[in-house]
Structure formats: structure tokens, C-alpha cells
ZAKOLVO-508448 format. One record per residue (C-alpha): x, y, z. Coordinates in steps of 0.02 Angstrom, whole numbers, padded with zeros to 5 digits, always signed. Last residue first. Layout:
# residues N
XYZ;...
END
This chain:
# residues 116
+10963-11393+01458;+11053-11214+01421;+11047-11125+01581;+11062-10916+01546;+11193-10825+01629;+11166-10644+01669;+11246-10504+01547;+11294-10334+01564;+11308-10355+01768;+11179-10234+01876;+11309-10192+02033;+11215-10232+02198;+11117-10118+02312;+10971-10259+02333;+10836-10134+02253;+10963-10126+02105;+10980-10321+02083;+10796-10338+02118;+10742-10221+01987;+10879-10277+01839;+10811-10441+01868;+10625-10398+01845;+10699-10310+01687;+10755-10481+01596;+10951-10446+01556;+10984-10472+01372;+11188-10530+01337;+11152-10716+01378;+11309-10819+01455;+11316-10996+01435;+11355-11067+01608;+11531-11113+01661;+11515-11258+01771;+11550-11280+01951;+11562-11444+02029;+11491-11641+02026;+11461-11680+02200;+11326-11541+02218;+11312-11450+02050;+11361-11265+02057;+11325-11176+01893;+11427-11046+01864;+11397-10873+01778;+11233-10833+01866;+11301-10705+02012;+11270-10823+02163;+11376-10949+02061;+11535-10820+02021;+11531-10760+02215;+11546-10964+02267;+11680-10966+02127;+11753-10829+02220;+11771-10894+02372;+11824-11037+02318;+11959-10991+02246;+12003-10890+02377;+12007-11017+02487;+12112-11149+02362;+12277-11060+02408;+12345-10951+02260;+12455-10956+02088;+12307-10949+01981;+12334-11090+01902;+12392-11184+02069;+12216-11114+02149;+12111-11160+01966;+12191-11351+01969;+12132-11359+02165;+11950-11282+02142;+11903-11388+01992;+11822-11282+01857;+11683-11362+01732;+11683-11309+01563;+11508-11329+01488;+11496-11130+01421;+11697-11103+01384;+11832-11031+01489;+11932-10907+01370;+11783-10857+01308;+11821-10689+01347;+11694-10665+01465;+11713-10828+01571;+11918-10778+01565;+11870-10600+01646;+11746-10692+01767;+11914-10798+01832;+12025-10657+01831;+11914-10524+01924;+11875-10686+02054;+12035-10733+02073;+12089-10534+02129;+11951-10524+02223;+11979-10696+02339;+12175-10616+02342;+12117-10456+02422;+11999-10531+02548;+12140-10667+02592;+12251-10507+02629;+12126-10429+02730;+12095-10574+02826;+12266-10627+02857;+12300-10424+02898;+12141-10441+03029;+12236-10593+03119;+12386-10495+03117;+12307-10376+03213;+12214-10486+03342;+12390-10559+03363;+12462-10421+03392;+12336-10351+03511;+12325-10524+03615;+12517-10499+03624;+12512-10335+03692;+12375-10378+03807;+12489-10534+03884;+12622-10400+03918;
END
């Protein structure tokens, strides 16, 4: 009996995770789409808590995607201070395009450029 329940939970446990998975993409497709668009300007900065009741989610996903959104160029994470939109640059520099496709991931039409 005790196996069956360490199963179920074990199972539900991977549905949570699946589900959370599902829901971090989903924020993440909508937040990049509204960097794109312009809908979410260079200089904005996006609070995890306002984005998750925007978005109609828990604040993990959000961050999980924001976190994605930063390692990708497109935010700028400042400790204490939050993530920023950054202004996006259509060129790519070719070294980049190199270590993206050496590292197996997908080559974005733009990278974020830092304006200082």
C-alpha cells in the first residue's frame, strides 16, 4: 500500500513539474513576443509579481522565464533593482552566431545591445 502511494505521489509530483514547465514557456513566448513588438519598451523594467497577475500565473514561471529572457540578451538583470528590457539590435556579430550554434541552441534574429 505504502508503494502505491509513494508512486502517486511521485507521479503527481512529475505532472506539477510538467505543468509548471508548460506554463514557464507559455510566459516566456508572451513576454519575448511583447519585447518584439514593442509592446514592452527598451528601459521598461518588469516586476515579477505585476507580470504573474498579468499574465494570469504564479510568480515561478515568471521567473523562470525572465531568468531564460536575461541569459538570452533581451533583459538586463540588475541585482536589487530588476529586469529591464534591453534595446534590441537586429545585426548578430558572427562570433555569436558560432557559440550559439556550437552550444546546440536556437540562433535568435536579433541579440540585445546595452545602450549606456
Amino acid at each position: 500500500m505504502a508503494g502505491l502511494a509513494v508512486a502517486y505521489i511521485a507521479s503527481e509530483f512529475k505532472m506539477a513539474a510538467a505543468k509548471e514547465s508548460f506554463l514557464a514557456q507559455r510566459v516566456y513566448e508572451q513576454i519575448r513576443e511583447q519585447i518584439q513588438t514593442g509592446k514592452l519598451s527598451p528601459g521598461t523594467r518588469l516586476v515579477n509579481r505585476k507580470m504573474a497577475i498579468e499574465l494570469g500565473t504564479s510568480m515561478v514561471p515568471v521567473r523562470e522565464a525572465l531568468n531564460r529572457l536575461t541569459s538570452e540578451g533581451l533583459l538586463e538583470h540588475l541585482p536589487g533593482g530588476g529586469n529591464f528590457v534591453r534595446k534590441l539590435n537586429r545585426k548578430v556579430p558572427e562570433p555569436k552566431l558560432n557559440l550559439l550554434g556550437e552550444a546546440g541552441l536556437p540562433v535568435a534574429p536579433f541579440e540585445a545591445e546595452l545602450s549606456f
